[in-house]
C-alpha positions in Angstrom: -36.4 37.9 20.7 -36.7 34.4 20.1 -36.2 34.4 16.4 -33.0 36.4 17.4 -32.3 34.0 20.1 -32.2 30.7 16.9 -30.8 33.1 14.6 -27.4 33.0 16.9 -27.3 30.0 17.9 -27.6 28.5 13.4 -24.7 31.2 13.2 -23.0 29.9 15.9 -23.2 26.2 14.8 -22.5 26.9 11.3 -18.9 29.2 12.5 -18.6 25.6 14.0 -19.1 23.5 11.1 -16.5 25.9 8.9 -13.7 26.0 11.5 -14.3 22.2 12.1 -13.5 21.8 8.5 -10.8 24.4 8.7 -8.6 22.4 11.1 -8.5 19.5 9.1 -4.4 20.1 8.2 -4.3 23.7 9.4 -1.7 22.2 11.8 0.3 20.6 9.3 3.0 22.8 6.9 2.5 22.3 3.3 5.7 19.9 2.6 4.1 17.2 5.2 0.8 17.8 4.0 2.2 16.4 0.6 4.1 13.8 2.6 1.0 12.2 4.3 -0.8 12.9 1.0 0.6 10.4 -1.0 0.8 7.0 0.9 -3.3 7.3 0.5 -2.8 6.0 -2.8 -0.9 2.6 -1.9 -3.7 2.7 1.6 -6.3 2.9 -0.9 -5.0 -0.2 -2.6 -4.4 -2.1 0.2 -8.1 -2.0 1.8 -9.7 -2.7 -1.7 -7.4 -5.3 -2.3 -7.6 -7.1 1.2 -11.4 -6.5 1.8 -12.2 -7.8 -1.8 -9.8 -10.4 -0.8 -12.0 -11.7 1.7 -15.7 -10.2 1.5 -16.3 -10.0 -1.9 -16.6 -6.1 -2.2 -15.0 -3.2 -1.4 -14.9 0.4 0.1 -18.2 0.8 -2.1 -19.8 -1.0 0.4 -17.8 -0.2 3.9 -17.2 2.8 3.7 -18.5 4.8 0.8 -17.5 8.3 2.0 -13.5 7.5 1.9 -14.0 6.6 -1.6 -15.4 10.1 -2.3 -16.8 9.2 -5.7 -13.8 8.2 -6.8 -14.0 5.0 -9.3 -14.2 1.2 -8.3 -11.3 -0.7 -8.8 -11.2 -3.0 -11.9 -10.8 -7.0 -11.7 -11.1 -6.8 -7.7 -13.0 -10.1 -6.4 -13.1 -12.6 -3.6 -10.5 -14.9 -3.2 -10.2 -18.8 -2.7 -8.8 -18.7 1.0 -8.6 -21.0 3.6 -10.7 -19.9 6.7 -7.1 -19.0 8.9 -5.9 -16.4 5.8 -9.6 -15.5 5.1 -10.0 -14.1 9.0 -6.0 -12.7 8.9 -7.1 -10.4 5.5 -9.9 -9.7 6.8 -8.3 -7.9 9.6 -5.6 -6.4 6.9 -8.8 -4.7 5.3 -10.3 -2.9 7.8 -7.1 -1.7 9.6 -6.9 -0.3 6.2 -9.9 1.6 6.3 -8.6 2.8 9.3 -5.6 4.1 7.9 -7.7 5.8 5.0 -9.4 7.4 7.5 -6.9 8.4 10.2 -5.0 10.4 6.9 -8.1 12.6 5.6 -8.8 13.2 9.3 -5.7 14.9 9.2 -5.3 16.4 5.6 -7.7 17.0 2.8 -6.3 14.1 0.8 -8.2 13.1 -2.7 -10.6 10.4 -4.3 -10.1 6.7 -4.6 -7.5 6.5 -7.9 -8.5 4.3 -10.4 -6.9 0.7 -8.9 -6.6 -2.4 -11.2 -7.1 -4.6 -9.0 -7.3 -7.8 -11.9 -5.8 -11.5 -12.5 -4.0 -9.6 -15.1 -2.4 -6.8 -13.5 -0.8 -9.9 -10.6 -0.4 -11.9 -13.8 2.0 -9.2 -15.3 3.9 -8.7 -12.2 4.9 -12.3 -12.1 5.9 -12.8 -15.4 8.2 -9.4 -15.2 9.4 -11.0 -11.9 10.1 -14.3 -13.8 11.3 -12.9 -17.1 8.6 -14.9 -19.2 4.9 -15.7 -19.3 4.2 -18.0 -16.6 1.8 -20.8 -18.3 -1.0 -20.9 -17.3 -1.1 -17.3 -15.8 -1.0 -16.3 -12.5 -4.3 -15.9 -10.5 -3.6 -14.1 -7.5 -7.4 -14.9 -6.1 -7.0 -18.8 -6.7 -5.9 -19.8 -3.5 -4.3 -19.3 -0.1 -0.5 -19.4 -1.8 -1.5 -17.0 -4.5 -3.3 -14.4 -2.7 -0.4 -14.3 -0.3 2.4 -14.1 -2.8 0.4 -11.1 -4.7 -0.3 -9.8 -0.8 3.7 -10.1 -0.7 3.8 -7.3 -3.3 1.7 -4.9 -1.8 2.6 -3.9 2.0 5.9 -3.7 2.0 6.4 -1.3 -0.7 4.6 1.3 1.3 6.6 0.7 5.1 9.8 1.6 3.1 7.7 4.9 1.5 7.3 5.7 5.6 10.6 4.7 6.5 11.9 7.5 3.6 9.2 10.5 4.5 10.1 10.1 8.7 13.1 12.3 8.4 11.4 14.5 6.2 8.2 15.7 8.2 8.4 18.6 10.6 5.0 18.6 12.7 4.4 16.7 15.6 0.8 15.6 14.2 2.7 14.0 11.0 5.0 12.2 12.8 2.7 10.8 14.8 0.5 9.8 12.3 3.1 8.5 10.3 4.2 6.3 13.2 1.2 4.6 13.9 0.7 3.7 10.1 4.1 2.4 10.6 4.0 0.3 12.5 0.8 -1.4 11.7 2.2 -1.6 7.8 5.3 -3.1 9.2 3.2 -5.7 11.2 0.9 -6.7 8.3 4.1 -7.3 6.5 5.7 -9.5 9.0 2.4 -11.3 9.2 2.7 -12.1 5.2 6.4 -13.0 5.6 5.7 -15.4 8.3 3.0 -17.4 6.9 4.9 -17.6 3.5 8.2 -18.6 5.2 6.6 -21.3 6.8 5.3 -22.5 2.8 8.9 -21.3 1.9 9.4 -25.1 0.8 6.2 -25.5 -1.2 5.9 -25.0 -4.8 3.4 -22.8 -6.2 1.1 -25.0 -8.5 1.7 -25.7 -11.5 4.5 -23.9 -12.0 6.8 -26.3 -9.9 8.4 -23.6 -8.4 8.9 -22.6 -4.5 7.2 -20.1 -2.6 11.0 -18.9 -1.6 11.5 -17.8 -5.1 8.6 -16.7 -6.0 9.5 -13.9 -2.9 13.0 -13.8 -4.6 11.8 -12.2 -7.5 9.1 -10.1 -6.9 12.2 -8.7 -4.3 14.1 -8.5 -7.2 11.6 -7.1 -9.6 10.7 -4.2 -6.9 14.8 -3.3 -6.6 15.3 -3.3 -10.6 12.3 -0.9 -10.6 13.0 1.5 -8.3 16.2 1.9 -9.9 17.7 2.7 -6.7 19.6 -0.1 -5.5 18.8 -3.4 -3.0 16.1 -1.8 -0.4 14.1 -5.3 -1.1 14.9 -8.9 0.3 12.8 -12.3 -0.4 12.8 -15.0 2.2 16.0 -16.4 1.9 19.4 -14.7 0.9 22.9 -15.5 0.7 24.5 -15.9 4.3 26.4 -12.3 3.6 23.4 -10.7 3.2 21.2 -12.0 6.4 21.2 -10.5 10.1 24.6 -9.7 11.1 26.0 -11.6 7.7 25.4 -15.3 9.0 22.0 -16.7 7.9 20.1 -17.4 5.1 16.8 -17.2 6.6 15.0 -13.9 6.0 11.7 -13.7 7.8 12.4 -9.9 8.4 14.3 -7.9 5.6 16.8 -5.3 6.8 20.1 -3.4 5.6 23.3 -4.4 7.4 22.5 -3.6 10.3 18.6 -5.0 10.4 17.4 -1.9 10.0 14.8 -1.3 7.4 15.1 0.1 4.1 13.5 3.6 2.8 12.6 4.4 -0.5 11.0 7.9 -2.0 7.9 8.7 -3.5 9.7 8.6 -6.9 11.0 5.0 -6.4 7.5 4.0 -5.3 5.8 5.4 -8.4 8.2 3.5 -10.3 7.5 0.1 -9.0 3.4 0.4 -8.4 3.3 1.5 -12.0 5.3 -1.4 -13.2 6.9 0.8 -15.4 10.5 2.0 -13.6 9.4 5.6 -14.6 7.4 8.1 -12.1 6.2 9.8 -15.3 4.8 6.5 -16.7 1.8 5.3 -15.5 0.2 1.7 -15.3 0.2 -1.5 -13.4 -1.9 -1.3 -10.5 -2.3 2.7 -11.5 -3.7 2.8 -14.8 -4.0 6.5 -14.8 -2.0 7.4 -12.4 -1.8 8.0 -8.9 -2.8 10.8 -7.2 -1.6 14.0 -4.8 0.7 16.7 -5.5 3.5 14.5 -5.4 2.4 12.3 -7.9 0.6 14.6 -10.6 3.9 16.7 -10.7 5.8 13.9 -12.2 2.5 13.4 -14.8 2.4 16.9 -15.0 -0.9 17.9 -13.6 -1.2 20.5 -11.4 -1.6 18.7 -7.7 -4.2 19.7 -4.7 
């Protein structure tokens, strides 16, 4: 009776176990599934980047079991940062194991990508954003300006991936997931605006040239690549082009009417990779990125 009795209760807790699993996404239709899918990638970035940034190491050692095995990120390492930017990346890491989280608690999602994470990868971007080899090359983990400016790349790209997906989800469990990634992505990026607008003057050593146009052109690297247009502003524009057509300042970017700017999957593949083509892989993604979204354009057959 009592071996009965244990016998139940293991079957009972292991029907537990396997419908716990099962609800992971069972609520969410296919197409939003894919939607909340791919923004892990750039999440995954973001918390290597910003806890390497300021601790040294990575999701390795934070939280192993969101990297699922997947492999560490090449050229990541501590940065030279002030202890005021050290404490504000700090934060910007582990909100982004947060968001890591909060998306695999909702659908299955995948392993870490391969990042690169290296002087060289931020060393490439500039130049592209400058049109020629900066001398000597860009170190994104030399000090408070640098790790900011390569910081500038990052966030943003991603808000303007949620901004396009919103219309596109149907469930009220991806919605509300994508709104509260929102709007913490949206702050971090405010955050990074504001403490580089208030450098805006400063030139970035030893290139002789200001903070404000280094933002310029990584703005204007991002647009050329996503071939889709202006959806990317640095921190100052021409007055015709500011809030309501009157300023130069740019703390915030926005369209016309402030509002901000969306951008697909497609255009975001084509700026992360560096390449302006969703089927060509590199940059920051040196084999690609993953989800079914991504692996169609590489095509390989997605989760």
């Amino acid at each position: 009776m009592i071996f009965t009795y244990f016998s139940l209760l293991i079957f009972l807790f292991l029907q537990l176990l396997s419908s716990s699993g099962a609800a992971i996404g069972s609520n969410v239709p296919k197409s939003d599934v894919d939607l909340l899918e791919f923004p892990l990638n750039l999440e995954y970035m973001e918390a290597e980047f910003f806890l390497w940034g300021s601790f040294g190491y990575g999701l390795d050692s934070f939280a192993p079991e969101l990297a699922d095995g997947g492999p560490s990120p090449i050229g990541a390492r501590i940065a030279k940062l002030s202890p005021l930017i050290r404490d504000v990346i700090a934060q910007f890491g582990f909100q982004e194991v947060g968001h890591v989280r909060a998306i695999k608690n909702t659908v299955a999602g995948f392993p870490r990508p391969l990042l690169n994470l290296s002087r060289e990868a931020f060393a490439t971007v500039m130049n592209d954003a400058f049109g020629h080899q900066l001398e000597p090359p860009f170190n994104p983990y030399a000090n408070d300006i640098n790790y900011l400016l390569a910081s500038y790349v990052i966030p943003y790209v991603g808000l303007t991936g949620y901004i396009g997906a919103n219309p596109k989800l149907h469930s009220p469990t991806a919605k509300r997931l994508l709104a509260g990634l929102l709007g913490v992505e949206s702050g971090q990026d405010a955050v990074l605006r504001a403490l580089l607008y208030e450098r805006g003057r400063e030139n970035v050593e030893p290139y002789g040239i200001t903070v404000v146009e280094f933002t310029n052109r990584i703005s204007e690297l991002r647009n050329k690549l996503g071939c889709h247009g202006l959806k990317d502003e640095g921190l100052k524009v021409k007055p015709t082009v500011g809030a309501k057509g009157k300023i130069r300042g740019n703390i915030l970017a926005g369209d016309k009417y402030s509002l901000s700017y969306d951008r697909t999957p497609e255009e975001i593949l084509r700026i992360v990779y560096g390449s302006g083509n969703e089927n060509k892989p590199g940059r920051f993604y040196p084999k690609g990125a993953d989800g079914r979204i991504a692996k169609s354009y590489l095509g390989v057959e997605g989760n």
